[in-house]
C-alpha positions in Angstrom: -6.4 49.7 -36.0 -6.0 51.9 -33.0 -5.9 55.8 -33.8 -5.1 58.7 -32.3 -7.5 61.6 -32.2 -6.5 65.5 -30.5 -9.4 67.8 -30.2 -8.3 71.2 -30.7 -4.7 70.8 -29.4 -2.8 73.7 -28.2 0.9 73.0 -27.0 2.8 72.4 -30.1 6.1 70.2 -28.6 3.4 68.0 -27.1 1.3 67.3 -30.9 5.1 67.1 -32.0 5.7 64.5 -29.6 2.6 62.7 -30.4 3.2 62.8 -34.1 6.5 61.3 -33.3 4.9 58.4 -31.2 2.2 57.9 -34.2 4.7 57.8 -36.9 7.0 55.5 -34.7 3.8 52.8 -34.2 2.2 53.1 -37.4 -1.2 54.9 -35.5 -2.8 57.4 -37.7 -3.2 60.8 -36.1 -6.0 63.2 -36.4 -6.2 66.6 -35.5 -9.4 68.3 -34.9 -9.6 72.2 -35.7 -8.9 74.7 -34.4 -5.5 74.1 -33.5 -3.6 76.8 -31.8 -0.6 76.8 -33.8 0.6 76.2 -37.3 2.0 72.5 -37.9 4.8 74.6 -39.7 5.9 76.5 -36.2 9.5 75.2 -35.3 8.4 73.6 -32.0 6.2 71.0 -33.6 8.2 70.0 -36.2 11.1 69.8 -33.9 9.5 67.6 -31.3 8.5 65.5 -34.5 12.1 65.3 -35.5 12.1 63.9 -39.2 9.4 61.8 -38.6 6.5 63.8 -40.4 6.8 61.9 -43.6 6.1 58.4 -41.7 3.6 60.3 -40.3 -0.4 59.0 -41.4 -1.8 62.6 -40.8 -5.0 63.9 -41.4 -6.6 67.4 -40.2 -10.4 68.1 -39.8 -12.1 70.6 -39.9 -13.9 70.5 -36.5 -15.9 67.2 -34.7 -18.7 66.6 -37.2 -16.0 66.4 -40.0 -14.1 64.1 -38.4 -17.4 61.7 -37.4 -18.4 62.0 -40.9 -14.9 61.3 -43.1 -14.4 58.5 -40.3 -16.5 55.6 -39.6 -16.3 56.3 -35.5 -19.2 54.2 -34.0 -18.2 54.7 -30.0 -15.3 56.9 -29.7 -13.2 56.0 -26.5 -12.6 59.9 -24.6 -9.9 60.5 -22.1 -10.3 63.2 -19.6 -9.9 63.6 -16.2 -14.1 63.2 -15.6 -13.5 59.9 -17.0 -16.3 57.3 -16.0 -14.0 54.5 -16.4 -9.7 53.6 -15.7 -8.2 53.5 -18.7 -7.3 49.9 -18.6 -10.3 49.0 -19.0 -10.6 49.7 -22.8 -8.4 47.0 -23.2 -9.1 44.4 -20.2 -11.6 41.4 -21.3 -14.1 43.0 -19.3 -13.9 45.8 -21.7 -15.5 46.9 -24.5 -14.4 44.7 -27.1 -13.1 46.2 -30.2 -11.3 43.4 -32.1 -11.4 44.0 -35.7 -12.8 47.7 -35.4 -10.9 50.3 -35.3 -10.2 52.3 -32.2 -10.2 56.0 -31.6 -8.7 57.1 -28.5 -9.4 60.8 -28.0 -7.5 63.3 -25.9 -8.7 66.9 -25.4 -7.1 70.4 -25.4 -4.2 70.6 -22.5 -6.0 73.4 -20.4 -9.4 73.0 -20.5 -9.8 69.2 -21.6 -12.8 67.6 -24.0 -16.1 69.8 -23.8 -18.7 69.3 -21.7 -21.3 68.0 -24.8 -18.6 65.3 -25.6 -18.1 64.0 -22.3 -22.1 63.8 -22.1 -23.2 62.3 -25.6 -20.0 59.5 -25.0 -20.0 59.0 -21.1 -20.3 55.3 -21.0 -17.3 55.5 -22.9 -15.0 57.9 -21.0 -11.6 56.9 -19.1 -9.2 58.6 -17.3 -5.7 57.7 -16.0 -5.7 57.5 -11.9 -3.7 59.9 -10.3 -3.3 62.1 -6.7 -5.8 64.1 -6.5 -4.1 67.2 -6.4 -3.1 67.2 -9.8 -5.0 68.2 -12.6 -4.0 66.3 -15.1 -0.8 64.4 -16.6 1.1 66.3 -19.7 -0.7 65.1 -22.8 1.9 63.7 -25.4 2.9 61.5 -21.7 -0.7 60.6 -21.8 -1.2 59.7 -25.4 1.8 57.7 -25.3 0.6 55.6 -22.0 -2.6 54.8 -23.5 -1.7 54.0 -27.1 1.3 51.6 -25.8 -1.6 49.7 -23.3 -3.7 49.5 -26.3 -0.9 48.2 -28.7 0.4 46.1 -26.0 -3.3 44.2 -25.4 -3.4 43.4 -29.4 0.4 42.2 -29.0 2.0 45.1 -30.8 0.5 44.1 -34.4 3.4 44.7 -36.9 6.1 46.2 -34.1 7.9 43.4 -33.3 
């Protein structure tokens, strides 16, 4: 099973529009504290339309909480500093994750996944190719790009 993992999020349309995306593919999501919002604010719930209930939700406390309620072997990070393109997660030259599950995890929108992360998991870093004089793609866009390649390599189990 693939999941979806946002450390410390801080736009609240864009973890709407990601919960919305998890529920709508069956991906659990799993929010990291601190967030910088309330899941009750208006804009989240919004950009999740009426999807929360679908929605396989679970908040932790902060990174060794999630490591330690999860069984999270080689998490796969997305950032900008990324070592390697995304698509190779899922190519056969990738790693290969059949029958584990996945965690594809996205950092905050302005500063991105800390610096210890990016060290300690650095073999196992992607990032998306873009020009490079952007900074960065809008994270819910991002999520969605990644968790689609992923589904789309294990032929969309149980969306067709």
């Amino acid at each position: 099973m693939i999941h979806v993992v946002l450390y410390e999020p801080e736009i609240p349309p864009n973890t709407g529009n990601i919960a919305r995306t998890c529920a709508a593919t069956g991906t659990p999501l799993h929010l990291i504290e601190p967030l910088a919002f309330s899941l009750a604010e208006k804009e989240v719930r919004r950009a999740g339309l009426d999807y929360w209930d679908a929605l396989n939700l679970t908040v932790h406390r902060d990174w060794a909480n999630f490591c330690s309620a999860q069984t999270v072997t080689t998490p796969a990070l997305f950032s900008t500093r990324g070592r390697h393109l995304y698509t190779e997660l899922f190519s056969s030259h990738g790693v290969n994750h059949e029958g584990e599950d996945l965690y594809l995890v996205f950092g905050p929108e302005t500063r991105g996944l800390p610096d210890e992360l990016i060290r300690k998991f650095y073999h196992s870093t992607y990032r998306i190719p873009m020009a490079p004089e952007f900074r960065s793609l809008n994270l819910s866009n991002t999520v969605a790009l990644v968790l689609y390649e992923g589904l789309r390599s294990r032929g969309f189990p149980g969306l067709l």
